[in-house]
C-alpha positions as a LaTeX table, in Angstrom:
\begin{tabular}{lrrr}
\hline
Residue & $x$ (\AA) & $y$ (\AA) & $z$ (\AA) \\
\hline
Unk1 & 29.39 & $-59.50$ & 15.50 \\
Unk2 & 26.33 & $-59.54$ & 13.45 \\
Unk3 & 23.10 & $-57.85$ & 14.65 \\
Unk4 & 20.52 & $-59.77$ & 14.85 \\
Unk5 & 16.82 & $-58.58$ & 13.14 \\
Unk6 & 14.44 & $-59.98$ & 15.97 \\
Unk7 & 14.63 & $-57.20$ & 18.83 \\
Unk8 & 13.51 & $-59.28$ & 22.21 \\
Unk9 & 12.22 & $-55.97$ & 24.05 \\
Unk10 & 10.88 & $-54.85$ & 21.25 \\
Unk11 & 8.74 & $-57.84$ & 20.83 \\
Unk12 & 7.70 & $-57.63$ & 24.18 \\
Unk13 & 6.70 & $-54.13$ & 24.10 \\
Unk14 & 4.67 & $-54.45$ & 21.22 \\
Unk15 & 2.80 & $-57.65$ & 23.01 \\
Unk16 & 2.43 & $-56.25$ & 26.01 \\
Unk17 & 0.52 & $-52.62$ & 24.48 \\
Unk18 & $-1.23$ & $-55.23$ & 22.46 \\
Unk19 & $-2.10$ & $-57.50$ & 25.09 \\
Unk20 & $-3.91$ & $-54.46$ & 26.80 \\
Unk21 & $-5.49$ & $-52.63$ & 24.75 \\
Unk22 & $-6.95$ & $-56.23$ & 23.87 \\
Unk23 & $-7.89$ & $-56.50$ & 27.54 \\
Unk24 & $-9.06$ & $-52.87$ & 27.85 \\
Unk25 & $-11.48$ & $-53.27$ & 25.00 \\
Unk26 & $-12.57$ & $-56.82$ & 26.45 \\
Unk27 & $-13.67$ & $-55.77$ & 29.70 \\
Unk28 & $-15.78$ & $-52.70$ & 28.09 \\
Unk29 & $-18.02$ & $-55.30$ & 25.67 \\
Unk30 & $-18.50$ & $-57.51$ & 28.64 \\
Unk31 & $-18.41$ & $-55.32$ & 31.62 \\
Unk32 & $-19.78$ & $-52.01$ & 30.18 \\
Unk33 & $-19.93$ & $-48.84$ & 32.41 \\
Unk34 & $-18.32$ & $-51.13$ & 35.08 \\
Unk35 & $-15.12$ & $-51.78$ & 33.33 \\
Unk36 & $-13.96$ & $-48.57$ & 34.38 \\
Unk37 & $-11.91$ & $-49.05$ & 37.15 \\
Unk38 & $-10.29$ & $-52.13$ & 35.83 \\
Unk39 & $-9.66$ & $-49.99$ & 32.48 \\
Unk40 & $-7.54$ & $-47.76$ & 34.62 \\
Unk41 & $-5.85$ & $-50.41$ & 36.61 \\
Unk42 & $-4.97$ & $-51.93$ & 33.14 \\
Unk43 & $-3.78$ & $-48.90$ & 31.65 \\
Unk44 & $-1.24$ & $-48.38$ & 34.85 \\
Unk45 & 0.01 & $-51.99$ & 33.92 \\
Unk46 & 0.70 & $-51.01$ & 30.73 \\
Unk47 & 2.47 & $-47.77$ & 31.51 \\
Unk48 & 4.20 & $-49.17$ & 34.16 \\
Unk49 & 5.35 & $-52.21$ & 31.52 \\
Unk50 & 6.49 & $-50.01$ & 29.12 \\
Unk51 & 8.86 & $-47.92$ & 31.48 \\
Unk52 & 10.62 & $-50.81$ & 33.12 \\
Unk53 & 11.02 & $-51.71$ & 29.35 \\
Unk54 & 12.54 & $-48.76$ & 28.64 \\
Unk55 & 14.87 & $-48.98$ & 31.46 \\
Unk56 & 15.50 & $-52.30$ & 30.40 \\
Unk57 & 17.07 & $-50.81$ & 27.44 \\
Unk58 & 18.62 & $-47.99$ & 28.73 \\
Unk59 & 20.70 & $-50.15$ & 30.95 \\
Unk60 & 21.78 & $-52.86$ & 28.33 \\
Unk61 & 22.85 & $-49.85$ & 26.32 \\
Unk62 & 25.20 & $-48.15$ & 28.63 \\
Unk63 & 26.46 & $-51.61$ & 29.33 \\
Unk64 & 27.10 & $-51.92$ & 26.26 \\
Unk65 & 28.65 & $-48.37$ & 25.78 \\
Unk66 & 30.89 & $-48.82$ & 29.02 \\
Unk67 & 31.93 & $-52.36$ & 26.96 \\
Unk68 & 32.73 & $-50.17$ & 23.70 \\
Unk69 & 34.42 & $-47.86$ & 25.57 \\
Unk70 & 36.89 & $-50.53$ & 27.48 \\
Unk71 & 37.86 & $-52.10$ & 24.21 \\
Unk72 & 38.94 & $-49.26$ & 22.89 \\
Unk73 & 41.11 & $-48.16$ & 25.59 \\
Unk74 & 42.61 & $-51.61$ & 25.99 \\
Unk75 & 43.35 & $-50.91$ & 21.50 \\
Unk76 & 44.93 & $-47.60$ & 22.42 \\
Unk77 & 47.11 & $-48.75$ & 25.87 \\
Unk78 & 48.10 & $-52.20$ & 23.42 \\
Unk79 & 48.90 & $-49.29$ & 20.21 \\
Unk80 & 51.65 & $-47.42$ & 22.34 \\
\hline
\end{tabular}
C-alpha cells in the first residue's frame, strides 16, 4: 500500500498554529494592552490543540504497529 504525500494531522497542525498566531496578532492591533488575557487564553488553545494532535498520532501509530505486528505472526504461524 502506497503512502500517500498529503499528511491529514499534519495539515491540521500547521492550520491550527497558523490560525492562532493569526488570531494572537489580531487581537493585539485591535485590542492593544487589553488583548492580553485573550492572548493567553489563545495560546492554551493552541497548546492544548497541538497535544491532542500529538496523541492523535501516537495512537494511530501503535495501531498501526499492533496491525504490523499481527500480520507477521499470522506469516510465521502460516510458514510452519
Amino acid at each position: 500500500m502506497a503512502k500517500s504525500a498529503f499528511n491529514t494531522l499534519r495539515a491540521l497542525a500547521i492550520a491550527s498554529q497558523a490560525l492562532g498566531f493569526i488570531l494572537i496578532i489580531t487581537l493585539e492591533t485591535v485590542m492593544g494592552d487589553a488583548a492580553r488575557p485573550w492572548q493567553g487564553w489563545t495560546l492554551a488553545a493552541m497548546v492544548i490543540a497541538a497535544l491532542a494532535i500529538a496523541l492523535v498520532r501516537l495512537y494511530r501509530r501503535n495501531r498501526a504497529h499492533k496491525a504490523h505486528s499481527r500480520r507477521q505472526a499470522a506469516e510465521e504461524g502460516e510458514d510452519d
